[in-house]
N, CA, C, O and CB atoms as a CASP TS submission, in Angstrom:
PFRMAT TS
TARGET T0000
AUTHOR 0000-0000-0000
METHOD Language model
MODEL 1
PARENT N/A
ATOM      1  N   UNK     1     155.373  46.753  76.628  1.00  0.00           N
ATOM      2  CA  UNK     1     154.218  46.569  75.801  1.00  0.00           C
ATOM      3  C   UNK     1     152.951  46.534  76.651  1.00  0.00           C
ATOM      4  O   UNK     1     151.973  47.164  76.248  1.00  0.00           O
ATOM      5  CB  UNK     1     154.354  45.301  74.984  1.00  0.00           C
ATOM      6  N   UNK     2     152.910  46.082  77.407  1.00  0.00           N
ATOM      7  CA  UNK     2     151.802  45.530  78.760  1.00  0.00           C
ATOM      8  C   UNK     2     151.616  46.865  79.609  1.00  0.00           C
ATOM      9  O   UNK     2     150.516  47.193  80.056  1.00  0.00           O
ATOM     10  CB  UNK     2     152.600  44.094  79.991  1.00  0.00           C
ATOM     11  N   UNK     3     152.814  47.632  79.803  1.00  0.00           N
ATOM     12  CA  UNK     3     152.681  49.531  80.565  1.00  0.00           C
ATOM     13  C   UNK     3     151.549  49.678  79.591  1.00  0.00           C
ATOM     14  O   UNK     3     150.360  49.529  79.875  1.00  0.00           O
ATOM     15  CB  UNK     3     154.361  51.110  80.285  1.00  0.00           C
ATOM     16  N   UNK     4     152.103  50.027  78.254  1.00  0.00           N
ATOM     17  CA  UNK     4     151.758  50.830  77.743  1.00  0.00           C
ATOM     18  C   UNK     4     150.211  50.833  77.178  1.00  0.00           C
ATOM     19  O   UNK     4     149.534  51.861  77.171  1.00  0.00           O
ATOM     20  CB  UNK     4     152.662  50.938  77.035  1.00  0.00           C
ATOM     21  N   UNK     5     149.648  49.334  76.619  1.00  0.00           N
ATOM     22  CA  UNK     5     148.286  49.142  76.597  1.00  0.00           C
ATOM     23  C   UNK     5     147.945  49.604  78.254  1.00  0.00           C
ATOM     24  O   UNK     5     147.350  50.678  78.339  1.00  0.00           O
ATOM     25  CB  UNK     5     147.877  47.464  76.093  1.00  0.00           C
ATOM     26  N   UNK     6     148.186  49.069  79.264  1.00  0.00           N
ATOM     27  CA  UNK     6     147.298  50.088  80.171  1.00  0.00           C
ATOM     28  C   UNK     6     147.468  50.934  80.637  1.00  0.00           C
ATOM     29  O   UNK     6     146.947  51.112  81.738  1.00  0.00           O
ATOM     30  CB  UNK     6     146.872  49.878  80.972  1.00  0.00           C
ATOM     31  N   UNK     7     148.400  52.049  79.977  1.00  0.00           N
ATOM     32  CA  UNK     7     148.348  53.760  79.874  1.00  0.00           C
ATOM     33  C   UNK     7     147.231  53.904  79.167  1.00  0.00           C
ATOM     34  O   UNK     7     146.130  54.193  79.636  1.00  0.00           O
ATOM     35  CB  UNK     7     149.620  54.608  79.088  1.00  0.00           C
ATOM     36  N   UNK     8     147.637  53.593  77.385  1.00  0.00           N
ATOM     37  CA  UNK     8     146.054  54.032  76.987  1.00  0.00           C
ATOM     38  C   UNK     8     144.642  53.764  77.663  1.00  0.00           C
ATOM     39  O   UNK     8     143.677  54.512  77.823  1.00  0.00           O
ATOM     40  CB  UNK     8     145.808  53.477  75.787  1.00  0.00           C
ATOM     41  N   UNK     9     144.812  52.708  77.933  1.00  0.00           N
ATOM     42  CA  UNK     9     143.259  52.072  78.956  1.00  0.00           C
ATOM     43  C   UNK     9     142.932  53.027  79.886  1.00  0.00           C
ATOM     44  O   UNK     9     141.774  53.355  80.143  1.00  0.00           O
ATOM     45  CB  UNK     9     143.469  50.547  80.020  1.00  0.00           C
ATOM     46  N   UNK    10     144.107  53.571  80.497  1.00  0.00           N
ATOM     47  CA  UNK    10     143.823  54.234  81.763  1.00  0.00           C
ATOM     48  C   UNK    10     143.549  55.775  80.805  1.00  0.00           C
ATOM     49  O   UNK    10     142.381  56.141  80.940  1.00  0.00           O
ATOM     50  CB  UNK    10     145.318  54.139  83.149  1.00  0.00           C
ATOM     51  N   UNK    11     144.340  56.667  79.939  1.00  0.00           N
ATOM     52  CA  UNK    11     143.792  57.772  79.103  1.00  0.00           C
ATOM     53  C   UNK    11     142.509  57.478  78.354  1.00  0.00           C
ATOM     54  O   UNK    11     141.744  58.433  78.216  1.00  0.00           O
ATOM     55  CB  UNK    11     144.799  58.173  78.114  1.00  0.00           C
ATOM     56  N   UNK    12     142.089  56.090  77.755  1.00  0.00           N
ATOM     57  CA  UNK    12     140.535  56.688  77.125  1.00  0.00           C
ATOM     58  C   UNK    12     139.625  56.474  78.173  1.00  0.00           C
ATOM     59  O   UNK    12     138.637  57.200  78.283  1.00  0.00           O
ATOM     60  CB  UNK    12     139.858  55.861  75.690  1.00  0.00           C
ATOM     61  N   UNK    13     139.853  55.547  78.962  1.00  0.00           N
ATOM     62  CA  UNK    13     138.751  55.931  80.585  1.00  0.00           C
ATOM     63  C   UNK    13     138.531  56.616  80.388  1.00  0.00           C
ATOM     64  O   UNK    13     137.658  56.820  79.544  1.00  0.00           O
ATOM     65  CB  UNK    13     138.936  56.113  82.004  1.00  0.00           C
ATOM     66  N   UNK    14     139.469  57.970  81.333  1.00  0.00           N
ATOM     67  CA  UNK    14     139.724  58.840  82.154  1.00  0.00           C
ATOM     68  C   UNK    14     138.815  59.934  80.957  1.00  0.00           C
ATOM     69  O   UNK    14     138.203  60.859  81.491  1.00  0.00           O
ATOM     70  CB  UNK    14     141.491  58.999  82.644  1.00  0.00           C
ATOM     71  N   UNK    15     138.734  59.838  79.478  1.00  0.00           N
ATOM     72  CA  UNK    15     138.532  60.817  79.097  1.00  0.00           C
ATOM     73  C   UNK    15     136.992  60.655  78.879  1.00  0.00           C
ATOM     74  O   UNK    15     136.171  61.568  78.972  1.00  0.00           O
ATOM     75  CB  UNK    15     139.411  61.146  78.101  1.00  0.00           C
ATOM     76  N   UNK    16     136.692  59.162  78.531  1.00  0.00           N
ATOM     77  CA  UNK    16     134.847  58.978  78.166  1.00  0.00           C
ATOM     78  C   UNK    16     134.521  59.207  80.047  1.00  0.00           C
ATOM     79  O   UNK    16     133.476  59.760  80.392  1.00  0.00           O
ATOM     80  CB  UNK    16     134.127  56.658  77.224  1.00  0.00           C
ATOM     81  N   UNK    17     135.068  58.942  80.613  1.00  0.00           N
ATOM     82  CA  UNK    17     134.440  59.674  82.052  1.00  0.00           C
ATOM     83  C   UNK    17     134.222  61.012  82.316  1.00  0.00           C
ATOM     84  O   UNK    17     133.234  61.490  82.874  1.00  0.00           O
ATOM     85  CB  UNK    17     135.212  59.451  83.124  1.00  0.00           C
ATOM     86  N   UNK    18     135.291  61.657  81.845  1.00  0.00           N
ATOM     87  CA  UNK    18     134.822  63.239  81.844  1.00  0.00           C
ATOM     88  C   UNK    18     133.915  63.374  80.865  1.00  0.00           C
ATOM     89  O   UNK    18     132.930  64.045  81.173  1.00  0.00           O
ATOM     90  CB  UNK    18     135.949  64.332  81.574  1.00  0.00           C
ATOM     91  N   UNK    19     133.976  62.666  79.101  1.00  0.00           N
ATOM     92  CA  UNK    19     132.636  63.205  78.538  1.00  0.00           C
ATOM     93  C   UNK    19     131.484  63.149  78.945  1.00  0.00           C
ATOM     94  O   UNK    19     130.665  64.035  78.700  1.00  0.00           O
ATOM     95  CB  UNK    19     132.389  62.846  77.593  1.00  0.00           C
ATOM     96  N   UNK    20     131.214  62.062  79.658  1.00  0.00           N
ATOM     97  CA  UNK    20     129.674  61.864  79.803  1.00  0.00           C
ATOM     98  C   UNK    20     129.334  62.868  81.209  1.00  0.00           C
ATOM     99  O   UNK    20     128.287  63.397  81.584  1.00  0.00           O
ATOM    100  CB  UNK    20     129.231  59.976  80.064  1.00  0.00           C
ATOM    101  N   UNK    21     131.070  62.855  81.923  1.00  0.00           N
ATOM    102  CA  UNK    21     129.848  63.791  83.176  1.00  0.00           C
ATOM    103  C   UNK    21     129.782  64.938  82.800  1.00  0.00           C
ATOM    104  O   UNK    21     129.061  65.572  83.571  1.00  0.00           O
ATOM    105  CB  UNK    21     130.233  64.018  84.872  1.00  0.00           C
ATOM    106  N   UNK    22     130.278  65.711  81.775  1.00  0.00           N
ATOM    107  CA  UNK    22     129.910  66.741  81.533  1.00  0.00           C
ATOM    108  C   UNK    22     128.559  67.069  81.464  1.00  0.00           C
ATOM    109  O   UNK    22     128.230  68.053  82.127  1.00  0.00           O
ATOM    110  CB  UNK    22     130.425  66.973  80.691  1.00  0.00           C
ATOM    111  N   UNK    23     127.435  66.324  80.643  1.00  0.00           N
ATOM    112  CA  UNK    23     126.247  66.639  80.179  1.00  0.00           C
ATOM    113  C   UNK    23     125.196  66.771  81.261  1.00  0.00           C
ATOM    114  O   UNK    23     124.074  67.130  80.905  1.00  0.00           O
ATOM    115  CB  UNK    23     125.906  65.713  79.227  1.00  0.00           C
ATOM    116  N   UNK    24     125.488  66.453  82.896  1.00  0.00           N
ATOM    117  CA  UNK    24     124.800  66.273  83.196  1.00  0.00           C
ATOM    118  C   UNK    24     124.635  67.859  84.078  1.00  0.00           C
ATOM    119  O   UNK    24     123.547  68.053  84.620  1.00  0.00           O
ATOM    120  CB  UNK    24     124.867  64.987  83.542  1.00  0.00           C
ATOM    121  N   UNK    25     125.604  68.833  84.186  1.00  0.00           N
ATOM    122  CA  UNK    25     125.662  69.719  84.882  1.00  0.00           C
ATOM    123  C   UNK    25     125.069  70.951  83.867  1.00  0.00           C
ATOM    124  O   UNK    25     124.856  72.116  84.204  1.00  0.00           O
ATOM    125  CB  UNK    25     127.039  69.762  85.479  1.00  0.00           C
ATOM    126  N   UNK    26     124.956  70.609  83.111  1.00  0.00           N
ATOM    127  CA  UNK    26     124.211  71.647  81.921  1.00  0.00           C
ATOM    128  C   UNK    26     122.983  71.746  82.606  1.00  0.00           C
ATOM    129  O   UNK    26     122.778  70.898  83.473  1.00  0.00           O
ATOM    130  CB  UNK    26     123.969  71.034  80.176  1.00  0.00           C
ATOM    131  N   UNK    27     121.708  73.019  82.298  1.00  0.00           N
ATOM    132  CA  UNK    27     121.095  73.362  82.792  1.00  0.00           C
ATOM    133  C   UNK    27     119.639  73.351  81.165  1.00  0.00           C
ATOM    134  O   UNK    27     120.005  73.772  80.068  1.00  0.00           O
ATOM    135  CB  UNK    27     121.857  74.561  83.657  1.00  0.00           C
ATOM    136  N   UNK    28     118.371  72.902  81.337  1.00  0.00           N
ATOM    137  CA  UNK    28     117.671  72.856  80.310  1.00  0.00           C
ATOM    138  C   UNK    28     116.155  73.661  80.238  1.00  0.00           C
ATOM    139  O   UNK    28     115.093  73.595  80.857  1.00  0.00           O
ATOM    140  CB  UNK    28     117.610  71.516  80.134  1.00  0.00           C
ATOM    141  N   UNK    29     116.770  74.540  78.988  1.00  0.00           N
ATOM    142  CA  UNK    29     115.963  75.700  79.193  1.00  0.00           C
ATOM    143  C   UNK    29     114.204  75.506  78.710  1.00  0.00           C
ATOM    144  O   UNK    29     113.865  75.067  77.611  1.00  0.00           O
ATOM    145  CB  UNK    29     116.759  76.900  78.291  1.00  0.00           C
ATOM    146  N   UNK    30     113.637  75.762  79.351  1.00  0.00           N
ATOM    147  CA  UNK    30     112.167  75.148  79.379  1.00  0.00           C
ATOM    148  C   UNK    30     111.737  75.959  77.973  1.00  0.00           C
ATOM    149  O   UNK    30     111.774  77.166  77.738  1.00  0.00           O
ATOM    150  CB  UNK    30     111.074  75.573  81.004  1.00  0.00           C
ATOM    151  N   UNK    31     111.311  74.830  77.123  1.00  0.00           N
ATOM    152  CA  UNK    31     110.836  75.317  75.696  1.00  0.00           C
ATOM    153  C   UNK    31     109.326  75.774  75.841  1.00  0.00           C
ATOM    154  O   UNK    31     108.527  75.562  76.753  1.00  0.00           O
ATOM    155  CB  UNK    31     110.961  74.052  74.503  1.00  0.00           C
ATOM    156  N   UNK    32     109.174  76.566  74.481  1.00  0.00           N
ATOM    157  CA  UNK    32     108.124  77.133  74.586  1.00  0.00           C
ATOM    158  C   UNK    32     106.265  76.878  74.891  1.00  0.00           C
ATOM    159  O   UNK    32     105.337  77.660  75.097  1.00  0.00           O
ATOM    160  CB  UNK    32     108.416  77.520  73.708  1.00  0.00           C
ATOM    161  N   UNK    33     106.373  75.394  74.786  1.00  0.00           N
ATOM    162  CA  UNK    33     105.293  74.656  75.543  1.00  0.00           C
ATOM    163  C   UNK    33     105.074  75.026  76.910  1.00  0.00           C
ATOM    164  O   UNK    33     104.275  75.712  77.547  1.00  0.00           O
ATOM    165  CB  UNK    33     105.548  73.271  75.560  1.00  0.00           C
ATOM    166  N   UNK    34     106.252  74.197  77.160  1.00  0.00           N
ATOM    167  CA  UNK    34     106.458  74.826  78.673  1.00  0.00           C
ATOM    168  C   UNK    34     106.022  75.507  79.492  1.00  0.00           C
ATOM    169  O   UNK    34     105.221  75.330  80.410  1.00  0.00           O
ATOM    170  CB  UNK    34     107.113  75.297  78.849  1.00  0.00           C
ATOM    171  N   UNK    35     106.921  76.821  78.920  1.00  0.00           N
ATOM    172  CA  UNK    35     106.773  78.125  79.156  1.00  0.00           C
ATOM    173  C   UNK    35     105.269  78.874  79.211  1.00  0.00           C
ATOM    174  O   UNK    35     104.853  79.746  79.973  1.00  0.00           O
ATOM    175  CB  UNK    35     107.563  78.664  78.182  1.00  0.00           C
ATOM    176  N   UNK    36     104.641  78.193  78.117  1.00  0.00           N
ATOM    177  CA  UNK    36     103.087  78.616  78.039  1.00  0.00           C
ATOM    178  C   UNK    36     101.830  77.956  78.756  1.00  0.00           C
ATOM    179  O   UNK    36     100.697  78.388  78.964  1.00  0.00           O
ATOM    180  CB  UNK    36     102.736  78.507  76.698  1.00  0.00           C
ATOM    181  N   UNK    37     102.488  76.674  79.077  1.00  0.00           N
ATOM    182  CA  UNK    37     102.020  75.904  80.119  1.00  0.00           C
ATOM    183  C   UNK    37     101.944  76.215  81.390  1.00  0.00           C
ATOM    184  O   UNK    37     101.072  75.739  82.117  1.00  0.00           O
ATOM    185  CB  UNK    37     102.553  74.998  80.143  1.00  0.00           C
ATOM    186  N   UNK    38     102.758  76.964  81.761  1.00  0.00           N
ATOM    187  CA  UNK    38     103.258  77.478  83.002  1.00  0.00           C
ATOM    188  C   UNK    38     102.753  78.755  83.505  1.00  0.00           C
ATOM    189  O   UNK    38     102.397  78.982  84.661  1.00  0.00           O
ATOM    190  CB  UNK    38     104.589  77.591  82.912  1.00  0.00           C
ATOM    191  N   UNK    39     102.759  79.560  82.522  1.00  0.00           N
ATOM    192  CA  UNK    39     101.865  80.959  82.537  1.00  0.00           C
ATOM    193  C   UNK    39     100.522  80.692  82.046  1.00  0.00           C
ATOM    194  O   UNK    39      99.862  81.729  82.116  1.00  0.00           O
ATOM    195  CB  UNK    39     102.480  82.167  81.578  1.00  0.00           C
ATOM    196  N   UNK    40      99.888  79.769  81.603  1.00  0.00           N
ATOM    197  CA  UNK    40      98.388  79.189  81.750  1.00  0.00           C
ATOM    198  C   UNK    40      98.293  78.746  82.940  1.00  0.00           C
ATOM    199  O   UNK    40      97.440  79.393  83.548  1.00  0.00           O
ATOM    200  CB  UNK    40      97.952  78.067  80.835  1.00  0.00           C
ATOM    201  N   UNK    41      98.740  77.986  83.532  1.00  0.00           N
ATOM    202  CA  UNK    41      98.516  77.477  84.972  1.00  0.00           C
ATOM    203  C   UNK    41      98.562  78.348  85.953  1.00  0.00           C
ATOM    204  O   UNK    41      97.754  78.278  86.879  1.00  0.00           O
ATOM    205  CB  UNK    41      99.385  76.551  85.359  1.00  0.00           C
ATOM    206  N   UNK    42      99.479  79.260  85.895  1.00  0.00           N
ATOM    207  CA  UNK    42      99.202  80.410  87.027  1.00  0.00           C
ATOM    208  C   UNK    42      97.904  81.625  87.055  1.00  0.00           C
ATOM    209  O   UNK    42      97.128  82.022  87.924  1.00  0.00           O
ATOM    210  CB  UNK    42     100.528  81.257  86.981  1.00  0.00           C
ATOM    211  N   UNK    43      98.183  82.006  85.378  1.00  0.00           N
ATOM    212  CA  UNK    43      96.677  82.760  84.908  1.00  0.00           C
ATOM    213  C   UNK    43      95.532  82.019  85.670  1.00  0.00           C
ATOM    214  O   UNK    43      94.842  82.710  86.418  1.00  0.00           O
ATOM    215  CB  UNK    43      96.310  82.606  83.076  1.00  0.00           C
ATOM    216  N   UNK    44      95.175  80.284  85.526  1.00  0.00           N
ATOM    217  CA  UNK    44      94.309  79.551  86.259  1.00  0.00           C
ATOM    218  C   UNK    44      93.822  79.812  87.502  1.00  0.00           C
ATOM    219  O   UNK    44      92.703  80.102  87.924  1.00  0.00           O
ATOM    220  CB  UNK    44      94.722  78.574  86.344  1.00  0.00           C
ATOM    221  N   UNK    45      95.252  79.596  88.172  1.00  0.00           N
ATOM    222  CA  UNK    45      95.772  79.667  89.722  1.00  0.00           C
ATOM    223  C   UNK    45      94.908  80.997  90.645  1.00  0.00           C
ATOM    224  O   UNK    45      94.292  80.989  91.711  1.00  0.00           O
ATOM    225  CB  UNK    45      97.696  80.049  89.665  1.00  0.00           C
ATOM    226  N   UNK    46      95.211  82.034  89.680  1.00  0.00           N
ATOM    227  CA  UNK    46      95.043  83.373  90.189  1.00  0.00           C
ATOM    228  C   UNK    46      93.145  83.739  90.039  1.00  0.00           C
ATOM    229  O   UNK    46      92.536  84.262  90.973  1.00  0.00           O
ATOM    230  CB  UNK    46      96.199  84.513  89.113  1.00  0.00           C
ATOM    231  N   UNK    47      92.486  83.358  88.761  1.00  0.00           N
ATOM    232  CA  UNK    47      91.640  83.137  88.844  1.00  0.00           C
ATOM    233  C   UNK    47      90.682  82.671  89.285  1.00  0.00           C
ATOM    234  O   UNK    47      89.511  83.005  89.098  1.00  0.00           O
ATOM    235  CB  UNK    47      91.711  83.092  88.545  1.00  0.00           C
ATOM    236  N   UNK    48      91.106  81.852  89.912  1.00  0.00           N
ATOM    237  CA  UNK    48      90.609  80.457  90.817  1.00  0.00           C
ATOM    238  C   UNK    48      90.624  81.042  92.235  1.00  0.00           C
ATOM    239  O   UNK    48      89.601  80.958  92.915  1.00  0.00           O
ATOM    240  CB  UNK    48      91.780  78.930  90.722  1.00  0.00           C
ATOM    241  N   UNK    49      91.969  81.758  92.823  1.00  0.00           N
ATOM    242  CA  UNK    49      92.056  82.074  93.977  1.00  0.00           C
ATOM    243  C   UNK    49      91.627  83.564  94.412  1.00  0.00           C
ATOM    244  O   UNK    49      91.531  84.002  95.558  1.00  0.00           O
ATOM    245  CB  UNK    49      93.260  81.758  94.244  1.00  0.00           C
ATOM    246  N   UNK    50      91.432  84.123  93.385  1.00  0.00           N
ATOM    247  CA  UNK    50      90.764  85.964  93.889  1.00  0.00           C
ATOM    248  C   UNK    50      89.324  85.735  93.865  1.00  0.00           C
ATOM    249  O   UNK    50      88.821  86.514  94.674  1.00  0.00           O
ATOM    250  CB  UNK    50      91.122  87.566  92.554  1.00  0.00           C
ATOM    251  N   UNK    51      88.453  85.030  93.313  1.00  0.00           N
ATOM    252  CA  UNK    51      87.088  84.777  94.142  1.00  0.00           C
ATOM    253  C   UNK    51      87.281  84.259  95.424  1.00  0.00           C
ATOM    254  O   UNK    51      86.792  84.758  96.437  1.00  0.00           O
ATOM    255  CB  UNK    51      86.147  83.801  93.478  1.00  0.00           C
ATOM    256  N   UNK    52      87.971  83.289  95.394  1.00  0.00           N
ATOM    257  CA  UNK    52      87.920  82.513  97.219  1.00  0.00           C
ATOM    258  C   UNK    52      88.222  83.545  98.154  1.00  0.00           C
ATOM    259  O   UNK    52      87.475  83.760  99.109  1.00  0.00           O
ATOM    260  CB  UNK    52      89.248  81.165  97.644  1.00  0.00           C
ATOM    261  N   UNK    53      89.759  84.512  97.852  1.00  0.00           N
ATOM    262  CA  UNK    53      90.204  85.031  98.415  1.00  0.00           C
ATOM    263  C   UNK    53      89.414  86.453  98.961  1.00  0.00           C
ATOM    264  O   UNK    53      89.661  86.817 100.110  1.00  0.00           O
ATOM    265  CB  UNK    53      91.186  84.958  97.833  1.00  0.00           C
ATOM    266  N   UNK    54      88.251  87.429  97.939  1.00  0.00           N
ATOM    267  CA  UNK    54      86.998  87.977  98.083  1.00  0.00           C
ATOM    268  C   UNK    54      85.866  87.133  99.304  1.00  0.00           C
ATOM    269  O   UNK    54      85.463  87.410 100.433  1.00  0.00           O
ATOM    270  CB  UNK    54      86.437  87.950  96.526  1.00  0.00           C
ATOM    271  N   UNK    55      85.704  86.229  98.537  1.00  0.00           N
ATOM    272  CA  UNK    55      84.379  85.517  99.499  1.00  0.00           C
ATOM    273  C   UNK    55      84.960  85.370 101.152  1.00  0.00           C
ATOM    274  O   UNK    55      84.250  85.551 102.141  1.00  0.00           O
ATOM    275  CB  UNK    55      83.916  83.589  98.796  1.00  0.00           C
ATOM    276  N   UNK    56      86.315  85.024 101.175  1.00  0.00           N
ATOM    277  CA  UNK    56      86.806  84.980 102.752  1.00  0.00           C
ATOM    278  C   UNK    56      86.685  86.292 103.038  1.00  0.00           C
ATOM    279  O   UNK    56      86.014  86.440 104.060  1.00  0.00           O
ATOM    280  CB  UNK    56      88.365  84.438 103.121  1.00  0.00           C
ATOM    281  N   UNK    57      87.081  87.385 102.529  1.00  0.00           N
ATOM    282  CA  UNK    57      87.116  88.761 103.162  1.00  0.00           C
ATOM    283  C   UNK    57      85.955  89.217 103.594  1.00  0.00           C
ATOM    284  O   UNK    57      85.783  89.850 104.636  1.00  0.00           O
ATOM    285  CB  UNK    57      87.585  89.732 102.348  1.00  0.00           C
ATOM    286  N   UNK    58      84.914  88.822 102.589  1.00  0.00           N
ATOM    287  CA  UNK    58      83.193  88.802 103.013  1.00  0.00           C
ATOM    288  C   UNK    58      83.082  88.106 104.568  1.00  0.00           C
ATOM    289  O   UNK    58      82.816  88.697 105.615  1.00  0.00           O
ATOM    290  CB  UNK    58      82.122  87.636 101.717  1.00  0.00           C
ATOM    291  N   UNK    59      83.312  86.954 104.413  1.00  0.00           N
ATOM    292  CA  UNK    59      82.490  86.141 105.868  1.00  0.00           C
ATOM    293  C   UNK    59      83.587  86.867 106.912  1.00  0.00           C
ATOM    294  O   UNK    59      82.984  87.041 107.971  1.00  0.00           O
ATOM    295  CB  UNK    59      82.540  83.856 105.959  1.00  0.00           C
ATOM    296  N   UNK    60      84.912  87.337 107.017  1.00  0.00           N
ATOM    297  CA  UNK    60      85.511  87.828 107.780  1.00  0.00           C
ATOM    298  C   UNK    60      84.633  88.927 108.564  1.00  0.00           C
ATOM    299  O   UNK    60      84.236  88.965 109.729  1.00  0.00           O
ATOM    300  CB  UNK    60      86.590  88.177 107.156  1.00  0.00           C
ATOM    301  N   UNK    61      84.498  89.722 107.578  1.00  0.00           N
ATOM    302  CA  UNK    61      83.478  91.462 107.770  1.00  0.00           C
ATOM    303  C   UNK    61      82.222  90.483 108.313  1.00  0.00           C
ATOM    304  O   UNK    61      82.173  90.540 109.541  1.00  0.00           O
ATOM    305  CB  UNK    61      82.918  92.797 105.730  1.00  0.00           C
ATOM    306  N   UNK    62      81.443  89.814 107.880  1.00  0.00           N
ATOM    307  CA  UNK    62      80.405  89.457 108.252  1.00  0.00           C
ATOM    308  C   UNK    62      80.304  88.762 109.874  1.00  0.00           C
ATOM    309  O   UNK    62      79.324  88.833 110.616  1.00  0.00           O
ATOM    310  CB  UNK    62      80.057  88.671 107.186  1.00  0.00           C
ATOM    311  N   UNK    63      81.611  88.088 110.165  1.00  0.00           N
ATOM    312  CA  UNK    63      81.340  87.705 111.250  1.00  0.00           C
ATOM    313  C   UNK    63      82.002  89.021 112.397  1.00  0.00           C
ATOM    314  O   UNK    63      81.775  89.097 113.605  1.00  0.00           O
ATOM    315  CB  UNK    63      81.917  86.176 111.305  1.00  0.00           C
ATOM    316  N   UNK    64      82.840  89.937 111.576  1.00  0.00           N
ATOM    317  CA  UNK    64      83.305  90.503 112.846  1.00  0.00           C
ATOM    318  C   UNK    64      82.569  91.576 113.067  1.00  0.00           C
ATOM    319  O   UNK    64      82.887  92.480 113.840  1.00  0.00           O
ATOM    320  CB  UNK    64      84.688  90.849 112.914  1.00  0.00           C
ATOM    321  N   UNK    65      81.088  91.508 112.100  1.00  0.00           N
ATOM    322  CA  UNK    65      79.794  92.534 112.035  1.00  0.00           C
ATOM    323  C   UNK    65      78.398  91.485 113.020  1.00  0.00           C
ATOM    324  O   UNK    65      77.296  91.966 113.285  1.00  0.00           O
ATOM    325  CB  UNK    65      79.265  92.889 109.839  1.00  0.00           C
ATOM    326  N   UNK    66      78.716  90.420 113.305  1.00  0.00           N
ATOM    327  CA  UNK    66      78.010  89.582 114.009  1.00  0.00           C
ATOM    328  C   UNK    66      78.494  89.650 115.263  1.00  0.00           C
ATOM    329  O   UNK    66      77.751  89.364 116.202  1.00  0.00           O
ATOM    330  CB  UNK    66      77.987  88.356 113.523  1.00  0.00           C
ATOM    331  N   UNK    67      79.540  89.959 115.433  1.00  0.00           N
ATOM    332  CA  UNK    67      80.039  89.956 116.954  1.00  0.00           C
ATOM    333  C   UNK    67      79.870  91.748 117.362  1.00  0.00           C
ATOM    334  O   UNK    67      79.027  92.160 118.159  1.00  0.00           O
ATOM    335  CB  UNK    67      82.003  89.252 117.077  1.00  0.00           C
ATOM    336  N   UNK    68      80.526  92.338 116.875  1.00  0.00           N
ATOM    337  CA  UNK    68      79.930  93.572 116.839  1.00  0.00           C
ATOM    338  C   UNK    68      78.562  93.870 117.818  1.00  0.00           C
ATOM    339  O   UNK    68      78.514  94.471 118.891  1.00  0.00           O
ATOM    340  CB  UNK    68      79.622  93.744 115.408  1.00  0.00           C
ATOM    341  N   UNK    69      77.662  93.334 117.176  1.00  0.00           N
ATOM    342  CA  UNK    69      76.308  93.506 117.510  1.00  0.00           C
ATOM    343  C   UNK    69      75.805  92.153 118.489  1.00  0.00           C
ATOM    344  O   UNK    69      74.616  91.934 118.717  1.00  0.00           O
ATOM    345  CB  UNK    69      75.450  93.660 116.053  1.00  0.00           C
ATOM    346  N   UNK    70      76.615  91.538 118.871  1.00  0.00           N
ATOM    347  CA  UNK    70      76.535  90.575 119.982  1.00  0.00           C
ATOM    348  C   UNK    70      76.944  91.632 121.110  1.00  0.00           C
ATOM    349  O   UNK    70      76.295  91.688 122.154  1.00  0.00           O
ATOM    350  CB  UNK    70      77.586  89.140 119.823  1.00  0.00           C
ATOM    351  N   UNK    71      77.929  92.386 120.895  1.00  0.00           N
ATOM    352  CA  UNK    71      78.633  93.005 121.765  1.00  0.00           C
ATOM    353  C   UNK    71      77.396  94.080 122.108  1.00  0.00           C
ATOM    354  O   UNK    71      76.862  93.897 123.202  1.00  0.00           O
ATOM    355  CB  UNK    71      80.123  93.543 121.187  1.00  0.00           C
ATOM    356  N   UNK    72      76.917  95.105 121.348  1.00  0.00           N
ATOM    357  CA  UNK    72      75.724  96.013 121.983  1.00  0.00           C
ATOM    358  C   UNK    72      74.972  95.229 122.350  1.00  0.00           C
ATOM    359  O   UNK    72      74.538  95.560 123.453  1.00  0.00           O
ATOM    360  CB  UNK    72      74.968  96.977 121.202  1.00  0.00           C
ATOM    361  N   UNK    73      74.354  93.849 121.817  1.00  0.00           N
ATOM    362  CA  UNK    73      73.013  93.646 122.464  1.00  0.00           C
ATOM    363  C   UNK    73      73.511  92.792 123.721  1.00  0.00           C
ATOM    364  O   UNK    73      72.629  92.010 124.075  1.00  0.00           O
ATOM    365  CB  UNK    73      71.808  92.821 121.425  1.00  0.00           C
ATOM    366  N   UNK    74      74.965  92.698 124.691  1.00  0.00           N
ATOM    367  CA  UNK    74      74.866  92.361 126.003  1.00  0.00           C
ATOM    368  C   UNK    74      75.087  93.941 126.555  1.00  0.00           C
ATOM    369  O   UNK    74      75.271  93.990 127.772  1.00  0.00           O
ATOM    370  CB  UNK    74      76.006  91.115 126.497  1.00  0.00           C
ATOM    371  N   UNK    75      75.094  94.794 126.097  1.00  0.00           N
ATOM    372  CA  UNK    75      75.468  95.897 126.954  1.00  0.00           C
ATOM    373  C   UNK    75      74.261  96.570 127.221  1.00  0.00           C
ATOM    374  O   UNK    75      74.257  97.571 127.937  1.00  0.00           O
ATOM    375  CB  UNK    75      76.498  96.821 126.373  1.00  0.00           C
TER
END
């Protein structure tokens, strides 16, 4: 009588342990907020960074047009 209550004990464990770890290896697919959240923020991102990324290419040319002409006026 005493086996056998802790067979079952030991079978519904064993089985609410596997239910619950199941849920955690599932993977959760980013809903459509999300999703639009995410492609707003980069739209942002990109906006934000192709002026900066212009204005550096400017002072680049500009300084390597300053040295340039450092360079003729020691020669």
């Amino acid at each position: 009588m005493k086996s056998r209550k802790t067979i079952i004990m030991l079978f519904l464990s064993s089985i609410l342990l596997c239910a619950c770890s199941g849920d955690n290896d599932k993977e959760t697919k980013a809903g459509k907020i999300d999703t639009m959240t995410k492609e707003i923020g980069q739209e942002a991102v990109r906006m934000i960074k192709t002026p900066i990324e212009k204005a550096q290419a400017v002072a680049d040319e500009e300084k390597k047009r300053a040295q340039e002409m450092d360079a003729r006026g020691n020669q």
